[in-house]
C-alpha positions in Angstrom: 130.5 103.5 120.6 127.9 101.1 119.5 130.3 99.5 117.1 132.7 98.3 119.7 129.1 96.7 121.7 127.9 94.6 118.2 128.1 91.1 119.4 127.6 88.1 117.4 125.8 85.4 118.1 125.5 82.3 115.1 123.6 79.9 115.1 125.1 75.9 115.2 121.8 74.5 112.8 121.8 76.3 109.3 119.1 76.0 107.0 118.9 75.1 103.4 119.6 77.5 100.7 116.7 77.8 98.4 117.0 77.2 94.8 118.0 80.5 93.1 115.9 79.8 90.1 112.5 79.9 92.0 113.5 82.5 95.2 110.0 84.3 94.4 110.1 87.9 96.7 110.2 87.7 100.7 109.5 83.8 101.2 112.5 82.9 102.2 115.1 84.3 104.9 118.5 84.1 106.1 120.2 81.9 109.2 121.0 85.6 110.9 119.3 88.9 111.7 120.4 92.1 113.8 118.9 93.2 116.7 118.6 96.2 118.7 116.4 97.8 121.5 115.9 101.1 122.6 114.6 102.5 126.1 113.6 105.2 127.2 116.4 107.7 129.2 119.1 104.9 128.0 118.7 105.4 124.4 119.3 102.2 121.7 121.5 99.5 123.3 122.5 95.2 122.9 123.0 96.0 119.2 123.4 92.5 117.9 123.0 89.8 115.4 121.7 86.6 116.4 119.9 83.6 114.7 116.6 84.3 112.6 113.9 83.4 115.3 110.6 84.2 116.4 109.8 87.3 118.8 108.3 87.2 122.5 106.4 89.9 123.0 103.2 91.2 125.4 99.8 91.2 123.9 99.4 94.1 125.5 102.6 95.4 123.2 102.1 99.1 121.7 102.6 98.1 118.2 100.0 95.8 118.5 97.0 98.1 119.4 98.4 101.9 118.3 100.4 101.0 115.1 104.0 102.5 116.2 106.3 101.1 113.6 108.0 102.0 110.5 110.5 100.2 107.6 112.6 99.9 105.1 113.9 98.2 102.3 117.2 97.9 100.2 119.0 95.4 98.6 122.8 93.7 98.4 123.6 92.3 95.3 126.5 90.1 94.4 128.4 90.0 91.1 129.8 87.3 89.2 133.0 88.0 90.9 131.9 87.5 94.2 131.6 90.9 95.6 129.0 92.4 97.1 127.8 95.8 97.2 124.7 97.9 98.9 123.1 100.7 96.5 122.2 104.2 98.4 121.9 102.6 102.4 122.9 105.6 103.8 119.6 107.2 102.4 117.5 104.6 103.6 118.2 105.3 106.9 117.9 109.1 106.7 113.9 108.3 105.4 114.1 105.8 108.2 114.7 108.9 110.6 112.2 110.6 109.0 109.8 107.5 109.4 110.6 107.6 113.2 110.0 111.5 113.4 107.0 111.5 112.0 105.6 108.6 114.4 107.4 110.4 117.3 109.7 107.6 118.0 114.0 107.8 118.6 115.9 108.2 116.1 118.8 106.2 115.1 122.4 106.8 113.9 122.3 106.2 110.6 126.1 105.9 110.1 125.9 103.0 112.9 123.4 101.5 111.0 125.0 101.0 107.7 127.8 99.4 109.4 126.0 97.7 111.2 123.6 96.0 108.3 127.7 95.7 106.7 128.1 93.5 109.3 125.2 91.5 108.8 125.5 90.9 105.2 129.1 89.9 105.5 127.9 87.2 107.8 125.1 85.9 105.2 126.6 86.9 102.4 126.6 83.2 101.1 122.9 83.3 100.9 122.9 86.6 98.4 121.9 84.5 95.2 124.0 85.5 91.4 121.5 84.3 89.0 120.5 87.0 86.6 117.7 90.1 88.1 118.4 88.3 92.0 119.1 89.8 95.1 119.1 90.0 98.8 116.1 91.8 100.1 116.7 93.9 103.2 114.2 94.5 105.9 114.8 96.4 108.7 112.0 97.9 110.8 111.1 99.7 114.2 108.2 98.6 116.6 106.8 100.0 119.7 107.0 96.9 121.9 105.9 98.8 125.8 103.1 96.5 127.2 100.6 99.3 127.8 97.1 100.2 126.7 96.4 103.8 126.1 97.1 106.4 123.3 100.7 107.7 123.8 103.9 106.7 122.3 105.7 104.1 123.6 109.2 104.3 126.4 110.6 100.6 124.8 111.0 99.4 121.1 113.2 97.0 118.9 114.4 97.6 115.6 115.4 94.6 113.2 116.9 93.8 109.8 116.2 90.9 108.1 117.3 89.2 105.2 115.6 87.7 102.3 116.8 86.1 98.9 114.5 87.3 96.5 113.8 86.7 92.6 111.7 89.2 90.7 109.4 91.5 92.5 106.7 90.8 89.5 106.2 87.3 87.8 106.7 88.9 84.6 110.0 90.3 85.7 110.3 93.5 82.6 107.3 93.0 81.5 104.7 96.0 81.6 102.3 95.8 84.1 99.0 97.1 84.0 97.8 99.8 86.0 94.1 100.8 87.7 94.2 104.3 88.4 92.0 104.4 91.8 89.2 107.0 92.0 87.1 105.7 95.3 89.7 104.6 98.2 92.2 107.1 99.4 96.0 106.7 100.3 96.8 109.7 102.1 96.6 113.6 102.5 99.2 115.9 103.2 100.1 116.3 106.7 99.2 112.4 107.0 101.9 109.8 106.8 101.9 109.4 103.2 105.6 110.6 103.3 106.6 108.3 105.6 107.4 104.4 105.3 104.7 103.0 107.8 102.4 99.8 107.9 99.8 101.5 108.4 99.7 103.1 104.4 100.0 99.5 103.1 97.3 98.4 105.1 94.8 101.1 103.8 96.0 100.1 100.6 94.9 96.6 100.8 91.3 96.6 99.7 91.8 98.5 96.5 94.7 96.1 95.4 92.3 93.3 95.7 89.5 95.0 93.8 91.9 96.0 91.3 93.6 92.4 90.7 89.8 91.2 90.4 89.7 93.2 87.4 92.7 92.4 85.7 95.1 94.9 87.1 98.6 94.4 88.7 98.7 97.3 90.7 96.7 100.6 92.0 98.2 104.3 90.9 96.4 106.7 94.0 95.2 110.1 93.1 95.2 112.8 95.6 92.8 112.4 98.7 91.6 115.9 98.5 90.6 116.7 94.9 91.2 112.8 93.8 92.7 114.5 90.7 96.1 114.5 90.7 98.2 111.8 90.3 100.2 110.5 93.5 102.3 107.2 93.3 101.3 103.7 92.8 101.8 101.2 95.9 104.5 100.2 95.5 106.5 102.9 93.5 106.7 106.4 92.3 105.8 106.8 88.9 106.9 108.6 85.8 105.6 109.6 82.3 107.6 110.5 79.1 104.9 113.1 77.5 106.6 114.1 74.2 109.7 113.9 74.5 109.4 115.2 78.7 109.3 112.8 81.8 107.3 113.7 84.4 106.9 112.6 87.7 105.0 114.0 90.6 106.6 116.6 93.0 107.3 115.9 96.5 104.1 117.5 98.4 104.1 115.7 101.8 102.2 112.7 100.6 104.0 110.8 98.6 107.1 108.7 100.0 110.8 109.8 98.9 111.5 107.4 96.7 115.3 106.8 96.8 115.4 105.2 93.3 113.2 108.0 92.4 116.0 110.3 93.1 118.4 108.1 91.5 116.2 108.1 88.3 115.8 111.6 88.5 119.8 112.1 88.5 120.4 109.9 85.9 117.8 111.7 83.8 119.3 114.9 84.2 122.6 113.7 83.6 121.4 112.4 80.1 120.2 115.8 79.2 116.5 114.1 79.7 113.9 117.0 80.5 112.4 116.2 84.0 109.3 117.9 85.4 108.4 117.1 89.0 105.1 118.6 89.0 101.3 118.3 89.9 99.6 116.2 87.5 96.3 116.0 86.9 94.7 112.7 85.8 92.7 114.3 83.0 96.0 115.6 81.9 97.5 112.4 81.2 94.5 111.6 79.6 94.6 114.4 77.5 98.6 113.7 76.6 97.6 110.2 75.7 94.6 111.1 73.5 96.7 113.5 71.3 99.6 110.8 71.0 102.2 112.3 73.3 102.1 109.6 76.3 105.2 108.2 74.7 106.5 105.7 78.0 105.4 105.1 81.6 107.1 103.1 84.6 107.5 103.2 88.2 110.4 102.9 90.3 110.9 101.3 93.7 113.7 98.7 95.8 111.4 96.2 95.2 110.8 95.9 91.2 113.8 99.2 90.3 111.8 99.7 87.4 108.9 98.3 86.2 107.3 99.2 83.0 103.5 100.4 82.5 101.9 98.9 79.4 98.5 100.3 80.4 96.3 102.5 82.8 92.8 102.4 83.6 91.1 105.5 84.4 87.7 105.3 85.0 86.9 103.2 82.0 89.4 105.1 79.5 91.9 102.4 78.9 95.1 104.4 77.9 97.8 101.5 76.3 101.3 102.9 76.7 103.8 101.9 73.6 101.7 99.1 72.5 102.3 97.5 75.7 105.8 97.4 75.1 108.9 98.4 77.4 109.9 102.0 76.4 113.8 102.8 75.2 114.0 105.3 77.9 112.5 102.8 80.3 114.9 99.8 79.5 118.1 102.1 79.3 117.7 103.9 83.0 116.9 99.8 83.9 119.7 98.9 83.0 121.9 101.9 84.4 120.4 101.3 87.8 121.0 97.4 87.8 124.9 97.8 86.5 125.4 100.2 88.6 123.8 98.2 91.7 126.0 94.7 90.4 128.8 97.1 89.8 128.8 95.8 86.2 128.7 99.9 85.4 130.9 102.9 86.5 129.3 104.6 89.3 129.4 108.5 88.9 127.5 109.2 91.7 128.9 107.4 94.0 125.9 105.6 95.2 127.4 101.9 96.0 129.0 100.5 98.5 131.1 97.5 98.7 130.7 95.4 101.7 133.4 92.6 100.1 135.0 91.9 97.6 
């Protein structure tokens, strides 16, 4: 087993720990990372965890030229009494698979994997920061790394996890952010890669952040790439509206990634007795919902931010202003559920954490 092969490698010159007050999101990074390659007709092998370092690889490397690679991202949090606990990894690695499949590269084991990243944090778990909305960012990732120029999928590839102290995802932490609702630029189209967790999406999703920050706006909500009608995600979270007395979210259609703390919201929703609607939903909708006073609340959710509050959307020049820019009760409440369950501050149900020490 794979287990038994983890070998440890640490490294003799440690770096200096940030200040936890000013972390910012995926600046800094940890003494360690795990390592693990994979060739073809041998399968993944040398799982390992050495010192955080550059890569050597080819210039003629696949990823480099055909864009074969996917991530992921989770946190480890630490409470006030030292222990520290993952929130859901198991699922990340399932979407991981996923990833892979749809970019026709190996698969991993996922229960291998969570031990594995286990491992890892246990070994850095002095640099998972306890100050108030902090965390450890987790990384890992796959990349096609054959030195070979032509369209096929790669026979070699490494897959790594890194480690990042992080603060708030936004500067304005709770704060509602405000939203441009894109009507030009596409994200993706079913039977695309919209579902899957691949560099490729964020790239394409560059240009119309930028526009949209030079006009005010924190992030970009996409619509569909067929009709550009109905709403998909924004780019860094699935999203969710409370429409009298309702949240709804959009469904699943192959184009929108499988947001694990959109399933977790989901859950908790239903739990509460909350109505939730996973359906197609049309911009003009919205609209409408907002012009007759219904559009009570709106957030996203995501690893990065959990929740993130949506004070207003722009839509083609209607300027729809959620709860007077302010954070929504339903909003702040399933915040707060997902972060005490996450610092294990809150009893956990569902069984979704797991402790890595305590």
């Amino acid at each position: 087993m794979m287990e038994s092969q983890l070998r440890i490698s640490l490294t003799d010159q440690r770096k200096e720990k940030p200040d936890s007050s000013k972390l910012g999101f995926g600046i800094h990074f940890t003494d360690h990372m795990f390592m693990m390659d994979y060739t073809a007709g041998k399968g993944w092998h040398d799982p390992r965890i050495i010192p955080h370092g550059p890569l050597t690889l080819d210039p003629a490397a696949m990823v480099f030229h055909y864009g074969q690679a996917v991530f992921e991202g989770l946190k480890a949090y630490r409470n006030k009494n030292g222990e520290v606990r993952l929130f859901r990894p198991d699922q990340n690695f399932k979407r991981m698979n996923r990833s892979l499949a749809r970019l026709d590269m190996p698969q991993v084991d996922e229960k291998f994997m969570v031990e594995a990243l286990k491992k890892l944090i246990s070994v850095e778990k002095e640099w998972i920061p306890t100050e108030p909305g902090t965390s450890l960012y987790i990384r890992p990732f796959v990349i096609a790394t054959e030195p070979y120029i032509g369209v096929r999928t790669s026979s070699t590839y490494k897959l790594l996890i890194l480690l990042s102290p992080v603060g708030a995802y936004y500067e304005n932490g709770m704060n509602p952010v405000k939203i441009y609702v894109e009507s030009h630029y596409v994200r993706a189209v079913r039977g695309g890669t919209g579902e899957a967790k691949v560099p490729g999406n964020y790239a394409a999703s560059l240009k119309a952040q930028a526009e949209a920050h030079d006009k005010g706006y924190d992030q970009v909500l996409w619509l569909d790439g067929v009709e550009n009608k109905y709403i998909e995600e924004v780019g860094s979270m699935n999203v969710f509206f409370k429409v009298n007395g309702e949240v709804w979210t959009p469904a699943l259609n192959g184009s929108i990634l499988q947001g694990i703390t959109r399933d977790s919201t989901i859950q908790l929703l239903k739990d509460w007795g909350v109505p939730v609607i996973e359906k197609r939903i049309a911009v003009e909708e919205l609209l409408q919902a907002y012009q007759n006073g219904q559009l009570e609340e709106a957030f996203g959710t995501g690893t990065a931010a959990v929740i993130s509050p949506i004070g207003e959307l722009n839509w083609n020049g209607h300027v729809m202003t959620v709860n007077d820019n302010k954070t929504g009760q339903l909003t702040q409440k399933i915040y707060d559920t997902l972060t005490g369950i996450q610092y294990g501050q809150l009893e956990d149900k569902f069984g979704w954490s797991v402790v890595v020490t305590e």
